[in-house]
N, CA and C of each residue as an Amber inpcrd file, in Angstrom:
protein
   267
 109.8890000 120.9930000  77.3830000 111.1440000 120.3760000  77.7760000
 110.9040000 118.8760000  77.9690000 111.8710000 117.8640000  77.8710000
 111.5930000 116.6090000  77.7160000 111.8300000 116.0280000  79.1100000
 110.7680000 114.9950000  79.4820000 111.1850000 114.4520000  80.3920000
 112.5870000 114.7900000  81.1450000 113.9890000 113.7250000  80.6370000
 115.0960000 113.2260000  81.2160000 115.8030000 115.1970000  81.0120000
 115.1440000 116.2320000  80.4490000 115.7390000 117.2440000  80.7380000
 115.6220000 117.9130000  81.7930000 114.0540000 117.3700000  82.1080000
 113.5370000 118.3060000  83.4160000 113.9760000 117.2910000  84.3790000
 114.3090000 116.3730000  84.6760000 115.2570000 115.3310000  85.6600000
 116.5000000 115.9940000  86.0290000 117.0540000 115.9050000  85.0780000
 118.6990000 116.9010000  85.1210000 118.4010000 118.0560000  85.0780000
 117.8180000 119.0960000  85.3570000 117.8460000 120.6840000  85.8740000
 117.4270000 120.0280000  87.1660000 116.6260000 119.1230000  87.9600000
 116.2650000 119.5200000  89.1520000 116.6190000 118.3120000  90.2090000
 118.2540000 117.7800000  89.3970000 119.0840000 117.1590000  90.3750000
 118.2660000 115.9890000  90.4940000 117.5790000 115.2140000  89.5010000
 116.8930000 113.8680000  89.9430000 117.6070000 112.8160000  89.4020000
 117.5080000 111.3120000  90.0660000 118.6910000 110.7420000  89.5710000
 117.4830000 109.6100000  89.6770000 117.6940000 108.9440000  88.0610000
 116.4440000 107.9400000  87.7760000 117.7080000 106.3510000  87.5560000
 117.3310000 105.7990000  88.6540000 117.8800000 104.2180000  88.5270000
 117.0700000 103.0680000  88.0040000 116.9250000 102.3690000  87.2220000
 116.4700000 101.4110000  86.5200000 117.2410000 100.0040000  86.7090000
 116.4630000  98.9360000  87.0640000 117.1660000  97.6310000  87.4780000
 117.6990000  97.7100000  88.5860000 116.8950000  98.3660000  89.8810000
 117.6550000  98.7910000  91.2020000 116.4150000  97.7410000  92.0120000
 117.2910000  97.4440000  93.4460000 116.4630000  96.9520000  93.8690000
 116.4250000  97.8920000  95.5360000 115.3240000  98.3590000  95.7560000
 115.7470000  98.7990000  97.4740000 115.8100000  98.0500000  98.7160000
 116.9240000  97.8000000  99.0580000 116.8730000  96.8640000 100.2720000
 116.4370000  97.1180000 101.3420000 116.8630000  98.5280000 101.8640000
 116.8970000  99.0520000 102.9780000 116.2070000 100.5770000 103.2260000
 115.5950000 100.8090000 103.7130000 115.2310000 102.1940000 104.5790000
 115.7960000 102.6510000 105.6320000 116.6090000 103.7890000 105.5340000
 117.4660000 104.2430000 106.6890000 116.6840000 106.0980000 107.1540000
 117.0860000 106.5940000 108.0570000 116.4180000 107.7180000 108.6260000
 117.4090000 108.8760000 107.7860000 118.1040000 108.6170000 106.6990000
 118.6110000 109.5640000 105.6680000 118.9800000 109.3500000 104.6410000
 118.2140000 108.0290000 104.1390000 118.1100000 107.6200000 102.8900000
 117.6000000 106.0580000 102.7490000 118.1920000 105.3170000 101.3340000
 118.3850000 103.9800000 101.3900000 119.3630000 103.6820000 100.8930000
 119.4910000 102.1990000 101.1580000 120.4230000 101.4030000 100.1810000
 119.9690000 100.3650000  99.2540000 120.6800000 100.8170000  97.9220000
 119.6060000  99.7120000  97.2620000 121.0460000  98.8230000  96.6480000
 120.2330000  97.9190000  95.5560000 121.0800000  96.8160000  95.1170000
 121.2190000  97.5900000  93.5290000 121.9640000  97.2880000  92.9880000
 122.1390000  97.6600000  91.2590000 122.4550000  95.9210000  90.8270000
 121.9360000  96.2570000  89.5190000 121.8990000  95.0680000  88.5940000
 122.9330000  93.9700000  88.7080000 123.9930000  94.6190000  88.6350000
 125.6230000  94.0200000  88.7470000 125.6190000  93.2980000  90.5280000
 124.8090000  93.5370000  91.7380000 124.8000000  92.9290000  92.8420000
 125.4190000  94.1950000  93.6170000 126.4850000  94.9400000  93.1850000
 126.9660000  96.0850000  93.8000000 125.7120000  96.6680000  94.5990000
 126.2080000  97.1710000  96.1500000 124.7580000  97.8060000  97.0980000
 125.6140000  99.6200000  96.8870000 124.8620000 100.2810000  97.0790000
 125.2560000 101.9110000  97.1920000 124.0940000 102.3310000  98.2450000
 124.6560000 102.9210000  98.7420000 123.4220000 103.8590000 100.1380000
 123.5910000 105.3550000  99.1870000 122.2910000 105.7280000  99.4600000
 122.0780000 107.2800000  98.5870000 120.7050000 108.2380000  99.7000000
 121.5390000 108.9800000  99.9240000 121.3640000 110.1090000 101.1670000
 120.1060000 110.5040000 100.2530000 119.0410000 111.0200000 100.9420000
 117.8220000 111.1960000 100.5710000 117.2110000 111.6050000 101.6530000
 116.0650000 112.9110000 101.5100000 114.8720000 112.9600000 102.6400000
 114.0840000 112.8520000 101.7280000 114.2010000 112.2930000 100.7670000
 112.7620000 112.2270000  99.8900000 112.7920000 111.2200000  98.5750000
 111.9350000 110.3320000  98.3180000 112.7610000 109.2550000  97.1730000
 111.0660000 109.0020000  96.5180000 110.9090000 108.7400000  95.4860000
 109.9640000 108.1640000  94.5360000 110.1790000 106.9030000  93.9560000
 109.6320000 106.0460000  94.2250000 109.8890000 104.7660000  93.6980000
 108.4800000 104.0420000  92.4950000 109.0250000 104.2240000  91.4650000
 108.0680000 103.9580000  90.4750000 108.4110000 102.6000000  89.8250000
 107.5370000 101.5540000  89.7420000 108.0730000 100.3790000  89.2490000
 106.4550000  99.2520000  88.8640000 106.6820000  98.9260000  88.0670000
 106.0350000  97.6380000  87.2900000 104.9450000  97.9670000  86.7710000
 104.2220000  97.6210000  85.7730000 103.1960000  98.1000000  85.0930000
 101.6400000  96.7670000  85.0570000 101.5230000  96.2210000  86.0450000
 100.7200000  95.7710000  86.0510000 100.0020000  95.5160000  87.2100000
  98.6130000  95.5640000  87.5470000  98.1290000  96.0130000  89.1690000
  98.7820000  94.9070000  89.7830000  99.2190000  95.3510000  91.4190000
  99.5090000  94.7010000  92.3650000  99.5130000  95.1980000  93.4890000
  98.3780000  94.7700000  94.5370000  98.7830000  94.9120000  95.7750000
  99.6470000  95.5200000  96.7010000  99.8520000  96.5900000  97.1810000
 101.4430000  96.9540000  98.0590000 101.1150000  97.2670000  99.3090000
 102.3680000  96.8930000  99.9360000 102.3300000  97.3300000 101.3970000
 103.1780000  97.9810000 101.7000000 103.0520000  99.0310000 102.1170000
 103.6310000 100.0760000 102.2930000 103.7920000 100.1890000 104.0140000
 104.9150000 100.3570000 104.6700000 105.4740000 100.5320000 105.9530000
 106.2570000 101.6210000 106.2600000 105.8650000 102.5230000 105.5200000
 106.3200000 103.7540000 105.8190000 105.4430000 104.7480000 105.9350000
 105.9440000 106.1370000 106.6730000 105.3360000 106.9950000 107.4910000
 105.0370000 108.0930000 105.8750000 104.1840000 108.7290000 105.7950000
 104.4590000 109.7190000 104.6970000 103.9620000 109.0750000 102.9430000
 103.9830000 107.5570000 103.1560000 103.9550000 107.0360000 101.5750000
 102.9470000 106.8530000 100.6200000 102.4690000 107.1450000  99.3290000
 101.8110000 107.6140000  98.6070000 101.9950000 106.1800000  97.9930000
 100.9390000 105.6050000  97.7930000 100.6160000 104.8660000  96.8090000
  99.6650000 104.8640000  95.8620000 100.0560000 105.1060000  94.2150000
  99.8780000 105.3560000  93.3650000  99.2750000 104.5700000  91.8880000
  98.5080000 104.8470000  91.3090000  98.6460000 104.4020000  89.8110000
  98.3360000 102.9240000  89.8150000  98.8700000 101.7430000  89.4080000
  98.1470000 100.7670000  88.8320000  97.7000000  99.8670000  90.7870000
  98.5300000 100.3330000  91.9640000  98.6730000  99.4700000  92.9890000
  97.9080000 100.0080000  93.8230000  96.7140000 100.7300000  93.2460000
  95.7620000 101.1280000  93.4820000  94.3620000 100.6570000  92.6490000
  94.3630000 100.0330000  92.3490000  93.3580000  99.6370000  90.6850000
  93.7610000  99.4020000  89.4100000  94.0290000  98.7190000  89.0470000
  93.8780000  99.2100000  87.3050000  93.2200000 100.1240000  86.6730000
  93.6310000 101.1420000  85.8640000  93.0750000 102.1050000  85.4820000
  93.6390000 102.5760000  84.1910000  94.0580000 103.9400000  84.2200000
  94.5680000 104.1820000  82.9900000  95.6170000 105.6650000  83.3820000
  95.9820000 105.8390000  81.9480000  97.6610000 106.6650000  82.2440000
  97.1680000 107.9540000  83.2640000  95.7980000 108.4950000  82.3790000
  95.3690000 109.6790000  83.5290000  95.5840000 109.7670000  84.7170000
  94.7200000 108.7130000  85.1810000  94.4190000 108.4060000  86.6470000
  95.5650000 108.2300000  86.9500000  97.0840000 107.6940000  86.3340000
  98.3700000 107.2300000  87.3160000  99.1010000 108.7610000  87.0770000
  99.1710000 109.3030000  85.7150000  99.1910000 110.9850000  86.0120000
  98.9300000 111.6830000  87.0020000  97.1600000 112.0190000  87.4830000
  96.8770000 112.3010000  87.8290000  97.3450000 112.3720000  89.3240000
  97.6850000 111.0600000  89.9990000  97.6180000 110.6480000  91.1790000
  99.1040000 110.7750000  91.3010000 100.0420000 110.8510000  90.6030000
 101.9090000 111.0370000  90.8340000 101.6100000 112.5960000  90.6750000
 100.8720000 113.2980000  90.0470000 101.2270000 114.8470000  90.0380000
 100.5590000 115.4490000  91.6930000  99.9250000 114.4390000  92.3720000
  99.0380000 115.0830000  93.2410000  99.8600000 114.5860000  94.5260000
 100.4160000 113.6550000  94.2600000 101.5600000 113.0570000  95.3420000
 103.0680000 114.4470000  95.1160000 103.5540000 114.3990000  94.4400000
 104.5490000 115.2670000  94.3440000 104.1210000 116.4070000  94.6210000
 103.1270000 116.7540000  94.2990000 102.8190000 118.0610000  94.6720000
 102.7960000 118.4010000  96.6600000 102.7350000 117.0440000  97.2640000
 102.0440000 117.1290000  98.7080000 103.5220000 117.0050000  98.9960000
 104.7960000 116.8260000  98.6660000 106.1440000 116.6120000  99.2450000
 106.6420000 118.0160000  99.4420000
């Protein structure tokens, strides 16, 4: 099954050009491309973004940091390390 099929059977909603502003105790609110903000109810969110190593700081309770913001490496290792994070949610 393809990616964006197994997204849509299991209710996942993939935003691109989003920015997250905010962390709230039942979701966030982020920004969309157009400047428009939307809050989106969530106990659980994945945020996957940029493809080249960088540094992160992470201020949240629970958060998995993954793949290149961990080292540079390769697709395995960022495989590897998102299948082992999802798996712990």
């Amino acid at each position: 099954m393809k990616i964006k099929a197994e997204f849509a059977a299991r209710n996942v909603r993939v935003m691109t050009k989003t920015k997250v502003t905010q962390f709230c105790d039942d979701g966030i609110i982020v920004q969309k491309e157009d400047g428009t903000e939307e809050k989106i109810e969530a106990d659980t969110m994945i945020n996957a973004l940029g493809f080249r190593p960088a540094p992160v700081s992470v201020e949240m309770p629970n958060a998995c940091v993954i793949g290149d913001a961990t080292g540079a490496a390769n697709i395995l290792k960022a495989v590897a390390e998102g299948y082992k994070a999802a798996n712990s949610i």
